[in-house]
Structures are given as structure tokens and as C-alpha cells.
C-alpha positions in Angstrom: 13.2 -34.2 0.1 10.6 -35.4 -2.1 11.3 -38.9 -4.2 8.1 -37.7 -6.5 9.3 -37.8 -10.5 7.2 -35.2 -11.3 8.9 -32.6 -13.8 8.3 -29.7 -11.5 10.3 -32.1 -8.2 13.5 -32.2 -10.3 15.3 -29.2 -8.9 14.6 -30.7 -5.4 16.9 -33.8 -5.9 19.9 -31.6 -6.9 22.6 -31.2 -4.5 24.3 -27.4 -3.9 27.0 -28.0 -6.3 25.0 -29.2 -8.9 22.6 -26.4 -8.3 25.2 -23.7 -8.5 26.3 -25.7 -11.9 23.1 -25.1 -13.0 22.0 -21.4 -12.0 25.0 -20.2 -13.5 24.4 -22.3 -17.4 20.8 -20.4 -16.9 22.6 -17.4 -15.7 24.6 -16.3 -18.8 22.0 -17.6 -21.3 19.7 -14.9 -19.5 22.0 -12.2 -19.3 22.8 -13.1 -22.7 19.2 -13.0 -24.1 18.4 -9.8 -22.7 21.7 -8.5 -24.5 20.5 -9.3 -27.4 16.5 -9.0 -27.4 16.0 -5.9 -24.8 17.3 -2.8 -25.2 16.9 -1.6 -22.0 19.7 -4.3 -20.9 21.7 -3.7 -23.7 22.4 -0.2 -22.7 22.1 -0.6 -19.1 25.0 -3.1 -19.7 27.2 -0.7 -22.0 26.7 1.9 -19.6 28.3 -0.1 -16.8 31.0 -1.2 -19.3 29.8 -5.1 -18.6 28.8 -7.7 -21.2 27.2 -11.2 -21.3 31.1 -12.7 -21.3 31.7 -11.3 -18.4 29.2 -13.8 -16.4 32.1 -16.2 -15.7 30.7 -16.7 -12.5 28.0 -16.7 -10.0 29.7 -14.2 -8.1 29.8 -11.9 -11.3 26.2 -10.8 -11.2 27.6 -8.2 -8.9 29.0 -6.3 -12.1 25.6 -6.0 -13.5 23.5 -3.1 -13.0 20.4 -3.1 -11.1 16.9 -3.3 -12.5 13.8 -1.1 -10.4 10.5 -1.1 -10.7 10.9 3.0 -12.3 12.6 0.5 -15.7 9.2 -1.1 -15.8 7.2 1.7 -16.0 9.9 3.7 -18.3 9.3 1.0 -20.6 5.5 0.7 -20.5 3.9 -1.5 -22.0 6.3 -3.7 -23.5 9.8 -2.4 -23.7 11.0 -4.8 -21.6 10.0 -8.0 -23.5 12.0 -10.5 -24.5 10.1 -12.0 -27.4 7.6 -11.0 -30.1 3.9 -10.3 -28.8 2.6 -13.4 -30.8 4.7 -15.4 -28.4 2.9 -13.7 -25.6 -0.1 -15.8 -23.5 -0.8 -13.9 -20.9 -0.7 -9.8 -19.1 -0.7 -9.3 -15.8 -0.6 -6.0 -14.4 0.3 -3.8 -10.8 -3.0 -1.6 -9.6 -0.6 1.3 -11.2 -2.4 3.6 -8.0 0.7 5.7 -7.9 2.0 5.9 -11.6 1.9 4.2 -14.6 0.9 -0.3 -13.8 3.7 -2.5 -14.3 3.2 -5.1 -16.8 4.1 -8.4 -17.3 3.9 -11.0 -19.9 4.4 -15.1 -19.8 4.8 -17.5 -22.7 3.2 -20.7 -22.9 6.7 -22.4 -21.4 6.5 -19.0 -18.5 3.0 -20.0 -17.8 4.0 -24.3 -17.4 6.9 -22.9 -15.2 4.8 -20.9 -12.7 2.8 -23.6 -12.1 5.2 -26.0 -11.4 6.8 -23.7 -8.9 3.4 -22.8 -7.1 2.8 -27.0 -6.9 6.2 -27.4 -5.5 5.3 -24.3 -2.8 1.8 -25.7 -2.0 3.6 -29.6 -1.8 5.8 -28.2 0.5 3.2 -26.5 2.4 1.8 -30.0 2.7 -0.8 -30.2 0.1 -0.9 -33.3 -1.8 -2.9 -34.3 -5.1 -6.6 -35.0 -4.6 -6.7 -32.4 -2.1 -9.4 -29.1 -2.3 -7.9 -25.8 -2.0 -10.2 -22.6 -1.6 -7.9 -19.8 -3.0 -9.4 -16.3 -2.0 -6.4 -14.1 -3.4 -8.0 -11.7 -6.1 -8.5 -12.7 -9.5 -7.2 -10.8 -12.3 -4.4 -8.6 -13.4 -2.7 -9.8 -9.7 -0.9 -12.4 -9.9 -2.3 -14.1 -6.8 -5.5 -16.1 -7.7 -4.9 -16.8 -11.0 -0.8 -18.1 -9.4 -2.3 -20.1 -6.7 -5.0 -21.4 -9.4 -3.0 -23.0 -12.3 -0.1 -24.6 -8.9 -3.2 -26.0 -7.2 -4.2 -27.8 -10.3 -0.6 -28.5 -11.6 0.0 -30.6 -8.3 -3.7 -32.8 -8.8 -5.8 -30.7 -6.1 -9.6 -29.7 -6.4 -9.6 -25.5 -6.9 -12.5 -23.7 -5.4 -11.7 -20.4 -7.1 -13.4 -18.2 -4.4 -11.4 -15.1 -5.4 -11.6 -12.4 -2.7 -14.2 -10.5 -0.9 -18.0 -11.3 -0.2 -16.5 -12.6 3.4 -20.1 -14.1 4.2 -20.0 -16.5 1.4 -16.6 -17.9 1.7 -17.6 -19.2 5.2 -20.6 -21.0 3.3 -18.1 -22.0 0.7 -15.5 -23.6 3.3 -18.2 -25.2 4.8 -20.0 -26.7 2.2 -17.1 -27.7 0.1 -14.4 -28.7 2.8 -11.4 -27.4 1.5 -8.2 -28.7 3.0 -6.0 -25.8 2.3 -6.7 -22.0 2.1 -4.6 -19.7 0.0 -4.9 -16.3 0.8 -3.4 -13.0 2.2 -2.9 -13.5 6.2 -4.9 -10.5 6.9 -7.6 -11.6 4.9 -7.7 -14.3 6.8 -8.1 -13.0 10.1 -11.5 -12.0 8.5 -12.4 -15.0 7.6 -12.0 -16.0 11.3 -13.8 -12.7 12.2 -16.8 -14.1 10.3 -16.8 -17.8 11.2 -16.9 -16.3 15.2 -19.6 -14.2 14.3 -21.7 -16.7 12.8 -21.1 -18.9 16.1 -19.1 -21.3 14.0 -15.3 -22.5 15.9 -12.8 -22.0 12.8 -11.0 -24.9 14.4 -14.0 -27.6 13.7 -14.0 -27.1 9.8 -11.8 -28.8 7.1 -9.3 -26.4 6.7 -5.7 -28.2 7.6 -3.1 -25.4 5.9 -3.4 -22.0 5.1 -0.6 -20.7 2.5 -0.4 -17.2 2.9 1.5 -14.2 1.2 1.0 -10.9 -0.4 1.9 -8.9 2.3 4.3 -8.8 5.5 3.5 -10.9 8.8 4.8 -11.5 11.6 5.2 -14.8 13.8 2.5 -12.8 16.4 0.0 -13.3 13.5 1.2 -16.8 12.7 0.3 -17.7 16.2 -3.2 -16.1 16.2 -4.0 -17.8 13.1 -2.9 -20.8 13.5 -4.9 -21.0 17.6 -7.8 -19.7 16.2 -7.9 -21.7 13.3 -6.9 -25.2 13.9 -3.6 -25.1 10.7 -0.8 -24.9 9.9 0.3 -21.5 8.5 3.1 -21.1 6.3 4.4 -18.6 4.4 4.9 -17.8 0.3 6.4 -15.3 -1.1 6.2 -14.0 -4.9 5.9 -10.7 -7.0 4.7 -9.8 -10.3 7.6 -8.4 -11.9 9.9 -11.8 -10.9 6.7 -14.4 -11.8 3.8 -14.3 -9.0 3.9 -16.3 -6.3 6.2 -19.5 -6.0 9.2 -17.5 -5.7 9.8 -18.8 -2.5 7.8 -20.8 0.2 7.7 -22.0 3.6 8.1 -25.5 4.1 5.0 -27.2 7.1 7.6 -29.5 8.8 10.2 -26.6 9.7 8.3 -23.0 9.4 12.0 -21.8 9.7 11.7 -19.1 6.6 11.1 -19.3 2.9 13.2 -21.8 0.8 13.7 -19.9 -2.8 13.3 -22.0 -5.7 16.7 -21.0 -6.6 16.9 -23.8 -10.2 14.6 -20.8 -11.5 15.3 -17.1 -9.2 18.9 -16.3 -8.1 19.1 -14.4 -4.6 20.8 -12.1 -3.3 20.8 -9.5 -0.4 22.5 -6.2 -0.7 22.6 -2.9 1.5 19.7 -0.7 0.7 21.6 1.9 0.6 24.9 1.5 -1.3 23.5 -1.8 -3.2 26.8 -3.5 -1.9 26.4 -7.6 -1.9 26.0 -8.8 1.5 27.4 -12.0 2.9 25.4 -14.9 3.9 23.1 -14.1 6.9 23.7 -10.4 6.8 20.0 -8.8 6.3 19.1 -6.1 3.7 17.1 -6.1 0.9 16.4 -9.2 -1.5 17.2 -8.5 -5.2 16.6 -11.4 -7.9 16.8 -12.9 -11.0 14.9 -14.7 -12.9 16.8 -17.9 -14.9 14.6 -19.5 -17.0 11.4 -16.4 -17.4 11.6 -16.1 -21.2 8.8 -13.2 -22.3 9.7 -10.6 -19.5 13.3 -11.9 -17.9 15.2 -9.8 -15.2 18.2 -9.0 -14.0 18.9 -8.4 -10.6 15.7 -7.0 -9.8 15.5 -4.7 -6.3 12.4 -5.8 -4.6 12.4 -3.3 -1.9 11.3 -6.3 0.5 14.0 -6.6 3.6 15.2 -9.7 4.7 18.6 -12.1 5.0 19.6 -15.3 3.1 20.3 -18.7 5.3 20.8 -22.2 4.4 18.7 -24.7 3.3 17.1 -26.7 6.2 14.0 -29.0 4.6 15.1 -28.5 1.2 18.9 -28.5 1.5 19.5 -27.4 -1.8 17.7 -24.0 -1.7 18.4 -21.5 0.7 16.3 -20.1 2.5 15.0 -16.2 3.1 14.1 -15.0 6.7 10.2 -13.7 6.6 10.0 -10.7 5.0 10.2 -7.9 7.8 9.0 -5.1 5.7 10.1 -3.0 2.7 12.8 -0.4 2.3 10.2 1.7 0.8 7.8 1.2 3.4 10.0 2.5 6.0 8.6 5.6 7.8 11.2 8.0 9.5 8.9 9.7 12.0 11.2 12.3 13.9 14.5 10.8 13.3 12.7 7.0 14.2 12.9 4.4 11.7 9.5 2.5 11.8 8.3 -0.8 9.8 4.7 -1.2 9.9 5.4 -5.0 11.4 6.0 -3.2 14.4 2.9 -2.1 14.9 1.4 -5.2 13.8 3.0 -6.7 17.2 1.0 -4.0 19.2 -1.8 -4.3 17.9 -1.9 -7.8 17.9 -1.0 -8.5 21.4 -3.8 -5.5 22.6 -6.7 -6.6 23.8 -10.4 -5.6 22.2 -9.0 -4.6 19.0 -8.9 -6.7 15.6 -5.7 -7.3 13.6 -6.5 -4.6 11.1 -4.7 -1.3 11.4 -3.4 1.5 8.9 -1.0 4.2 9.5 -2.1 8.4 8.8 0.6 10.4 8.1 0.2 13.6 8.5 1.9 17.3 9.0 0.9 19.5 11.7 2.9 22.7 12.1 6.9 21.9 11.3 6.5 18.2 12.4 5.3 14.9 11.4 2.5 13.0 13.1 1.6 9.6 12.9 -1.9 8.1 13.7 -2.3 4.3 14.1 -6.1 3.2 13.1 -7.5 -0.2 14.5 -10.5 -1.5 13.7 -11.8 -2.9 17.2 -13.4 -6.5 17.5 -16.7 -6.6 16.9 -18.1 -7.9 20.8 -15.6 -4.8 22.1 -17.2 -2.5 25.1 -16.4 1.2 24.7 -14.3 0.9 27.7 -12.7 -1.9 26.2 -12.1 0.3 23.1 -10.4 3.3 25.4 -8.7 0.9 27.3 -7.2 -0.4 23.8 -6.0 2.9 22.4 -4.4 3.6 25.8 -2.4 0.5 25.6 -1.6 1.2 21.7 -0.2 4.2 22.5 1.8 3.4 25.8 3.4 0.7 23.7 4.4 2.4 20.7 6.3 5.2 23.0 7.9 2.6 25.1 8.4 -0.3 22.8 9.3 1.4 18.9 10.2 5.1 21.2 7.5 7.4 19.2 4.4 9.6 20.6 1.6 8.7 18.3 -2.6 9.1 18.4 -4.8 6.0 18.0 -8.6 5.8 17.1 -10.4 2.8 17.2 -12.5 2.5 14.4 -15.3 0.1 13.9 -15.0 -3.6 12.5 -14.3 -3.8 8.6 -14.0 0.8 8.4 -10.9 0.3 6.7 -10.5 0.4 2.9 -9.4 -3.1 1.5 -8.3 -3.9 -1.7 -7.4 -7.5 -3.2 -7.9 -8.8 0.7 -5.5 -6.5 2.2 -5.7 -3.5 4.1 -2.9 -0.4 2.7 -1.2 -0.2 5.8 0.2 3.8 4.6 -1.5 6.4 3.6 0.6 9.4 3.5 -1.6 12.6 3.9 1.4 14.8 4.7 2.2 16.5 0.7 -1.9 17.3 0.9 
């Protein structure tokens, strides 16, 4: 545990009694304040016949109704605000690609909060002040750059605010400026490597020490690739708009054991996808939080679709930890009565030969039936044999390791469509 007196440590020296003291004071004022200021919660609450009294206890959040992303958008823009708009600093926004965006608002306190929680992730990353960080999430309405940007400098580090794309550059950038840590999404990454290889650079000889990644799913198979290939230490954070932006939740260098939540500010739980009963301790499901201390835009036991099971505390005792997330409940494709993640595939592709880790999922509807096709970008020095050799293998492994009959193409280097550094991994052509 850290022995830093910096504001943003102080969580860290509680112990789990006088951390579950604590969540629950911040508990009721929040359930309290959205009572009062939101009207959303206050009829969400009448309707299931709860009030802010009734948050005697931690384990009473399970009376409260749910909050999905559908109440954001229900209440676009602001509905769900807490305070006036003049109290408001900053929007951030979802892409809104499938419906209206999401939006988000921070006060000035909001704002000071986030970054402490991204300096405690990037500390526990093992970034230290006076260190450079190149972040190359996407600046803008995500939360990602700007997140990463405001933590790095709340913990004393050097930002290089590379933001994302223009692959050739941030090579020069890394390079030039000798970053220590990298903050970006993990598939993004893998481009990065892509590039440093093609320029006849060895990603292992550079600066870089960590790379702190997020935005998307990953499995340990990519953790490994990276991390040979690179020369770091990669480590895992976890965040989403609607809850703050990253610094939910991050992995700490020394155990890579899963995401400690920064629990003195997000409560966890992990209930059943289906009936939205609480599950015990290491039982896995889907995470659902809420924010204790968020003042413009609070929520209550928000469902974040993302799957994955609460643990103890290991490195950070008092926090406990969430496994990596395995996927989301609404990424889940049922292709003739077979339940398939996308992380699956990631495995495949990843351990197949000639092909890069860069693969999205068609959809589609031929006849009566589903079909899926799996699209991997092959590596750039790949034969055509080595290419047909691939696809073989691809397919071979998805009918005997996830039990489905799919078709693979292997597309050239960088043909699929990225957007804020990561690839869509589902495109669902079957309602055209």
C-alpha cells in the first residue's frame, strides 16, 4: 500500500471496515440526492415502493431499482443531472451510432475526483511523478484521452497528448520523446507494434516500460503478445462514461491478478444477467455500479452490461478486485443455439499463425439460419499460402474449440474500420 499523503492516496490507507463505514455515509447521501434533485430517481424509487430511509445498509442497495443505459437516452440531454447547468464544467458524450449519445456532465469537484482516481490507476500501474506518458486514447467527447490526460498530470507525469490515429507518427513520437508509459486501447496497440516492426524498429529497445490499457475486452493471450513483443508491463483499467471515464478500476503492475475498484468512490456489485438477482462473492455475472461521491450526473446501480465476478483485494486489500472483463452481456451472439463472446475468438486468432490480432465478426442470414463470418486482417510479411493456411486453422478451431461452423476471410493489414483505436468487433448484417 502506498505511504504517499497525497489527497487522491487516502482511500488506500483505509482498512475494509472503515471502508464499508464509509461507502455506506456516501451511500445514502447519494441515493438521497438523487431523491430530491432527479426525477427520474424519484419515481423510479416510488415505483419500487423504496425511499432514501430505507438505505440502512450496504446490503440495501438491492431494494433499489436498476438504472440502464435506455434512462440515459430517455432523459437526453440533461434529465438526469443533479445540479443546475451553471454548475456544470464539462460534456462528454457516447458516439450515439445506434440511437440517441449518452451524455454526461462533471462539476469542478467531478472533474478534481476523476483525476485523482486515474493517478491512483496509473500509480498503481507503476507510474510515478516525473515520468512521460504518451496517451493515444481519442480525444474528445470519449472519455479516454482527455481521462488519462488530467490523471497523468494529477500524479506529476509529463503528457504527450498523442490522441489516436496517424500510426506512423506515434512511432516518431515514442521515439523522440521517450515516453515511459503508454495509455491506450490494447488493440491499438498491437498497431503500434505492427508499425515499429515495419519500420525495422524492435518495440522492446524503446522507452516504453508500461502500457495501461482499456476501452475494450482482452484477454491474457493478448496480454502475453504485448507484453513479448513489447518489452512492459501491461496492465489493465477499466472505466465508462456514464459511471466517470476511466479510473473505475485498475490493475495493479506487482500482481496483474484483476482490477482493484476504487470502491471509496463506485460501489460494486455482480448480479445474474438475467433475473438481476445479487450474486455472492466470486459468483460471475454482470458488474452493476454506483457512483458515491459523482455530484452533476450520480447513479444508482448502473447495469454495465460488462461480465465479470468480484474477489478480494490482493495489492490493495481494501478494494476488491473484478476478474478482467470477459465480454458483455450484450455482446453475446447466440449462433444456432451457441453462446459466443467475441474473446473467444480473440484466442484463435491470436494463437494462429500469419494473421494479425485484428478481427471482426459478420452476421448474417442466409435462408432460415444464421451465419457468422470471422474477418482477420493478416500480418503484413504473410505468404498467400500462409494466409490459406490461417483461415483453415481459424476455422478448424472455432468448430472444435467454441463448437460452431463458421467462414473466415483474411483481409489485408489495417482493411478493417477503426474508430477511437479500436476495431467494432460486431457488425450485425442479418435485419438488412
Amino acid at each position: 500500500m502506498s505511504t504517499t499523503t497525497q489527497g487522491w492516496d487516502e482511500g488506500e490507507r483505509l482498512g475494509i471496515e472503515e471502508m464499508r463505514a464509509l461507502q455506506l455515509e456516501r451511500l445514502r447521501a447519494t441515493v438521497s440526492r438523487v431523491y430530491e434533485r432527479v426525477p427520474f430517481y424519484r419515481r423510479a424509487f416510488d415505483e419500487a415502493g423504496v425511499r432514501p430511509g430505507d438505505c440502512a445498509s450496504l446490503d440495501d442497495l438491492a431494494r433499489f431499482p436498476f438504472t440502464v443505459k435506455a434512462d440515459l437516452r430517455e432523459n437526453y440531454p440533461f434529465g438526469l443531472f443533479a445540479v443546475d447547468r451553471s454548475q456544470v464544467r464539462r460534456l462528454h458524450a457516447s458516439s450515439g451510432t445506434t440511437g440517441l449519445p449518452t451524455v454526461v456532465g462533471y462539476t469542478q469537484a467531478d472533474l478534481a475526483m476523476w483525476a485523482d482516481m486515474v493517478a491512483r490507476s496509473i500509480r498503481a500501474a507503476g507510474g510515478r511523478p516525473g515520468d512521460t506518458v504518451h496517451v493515444a486514447y481519442g480525444y474528445g467527447l470519449f472519455t479516454g484521452g482527455l481521462g488519462a490526460h488530467y490523471g497523468a498530470e494529477r500524479l506529476g507525469c509529463t503528457v504527450v497528448p498523442a490522441s489516436g490515429g496517424m500510426t506512423a507518427r506515434q512511432v516518431r513520437l515514442i521515439l523522440d520523446l521517450k515516453p515511459r508509459i503508454i495509455m491506450v486501447t490494447p488493440s491499438y496497440m498491437l498497431t503500434l507494434l505492427d508499425e515499429f516492426e515495419r519500420q525495422g524498429v524492435d518495440p522492446r529497445t524503446t522507452s516504453l516500460e508500461v502500457g495501461v490499457f482499456g476501452a475494450e475486452p482482452w484477454t491474457e493471450r493478448m496480454r502475453r503478445e504485448i507484453e513479448e513483443r513489447a518489452g512492459i508491463d501491461a496492465v489493465d483499467i477499466y472505466g465508462l462514461s456514464e459511471v466517470i471515464g476511466p479510473g473505475v478500476a485498475q490493475e495493479c503492475v506487482e500482481t496483474k491478478d484483476g482490477l482493484h475498484i476504487w470502491e471509496d468512490h463506485f460501489y460494486p456489485e455482480v448480479v445474474d444477467p438475467i433475473t438481476g438477482e445479487v450474486l455472492p462473492e466470486g459468483e460471475p455475472g454482470e458488474l452493476v455500479l454506483t457512483s458515491l461521491t459523482k455530484q452533476a450526473m450520480p447513479v444508482v446501480r448502473y447495469r454495465t452490461r460488462d461480465l465479470t465476478r468480484l474477489l478480494p483485494g490482493t495489492a490493495r486489500p481494501a478494494f476488491r478486485r473484478m476478474e478482467k472483463v470477459t465480454g458483455r452481456s450484450d455482446d453475446m451472439i447466440i449462433l444456432r443455439g451457441v453462446n459466443l463472446f467475441p474473446t473467444a475468438v480473440e484466442e484463435i486468432v491470436l494463437r494462429t499463425p500469419g494473421v494479425a490480432p485484428h478481427f471482426q465478426l459478420r452476421l448474417t442470414r442466409e435462408g432460415r439460419m444464421d451465419a457468422l463470418t470471422v474477418r482477420a486482417e493478416a500480418r503484413p510479411d504473410a505468404t498467400t499460402d500462409e494466409r490459406t493456411a490461417a483461415a483453415r486453422a481459424i476455422a478448424v478451431a472455432m468448430k472444435d474449440d467454441v463448437g460452431v461452423s463458421v467462414a473466415v476471410e483474411i483481409v489485408d493489414p489495417e482493411t478493417l474500420e477503426r474508430s477511437v483505436g479500436k476495431i467494432k468487433r460486431i457488425v450485425d448484417l442479418r435485419a438488412r
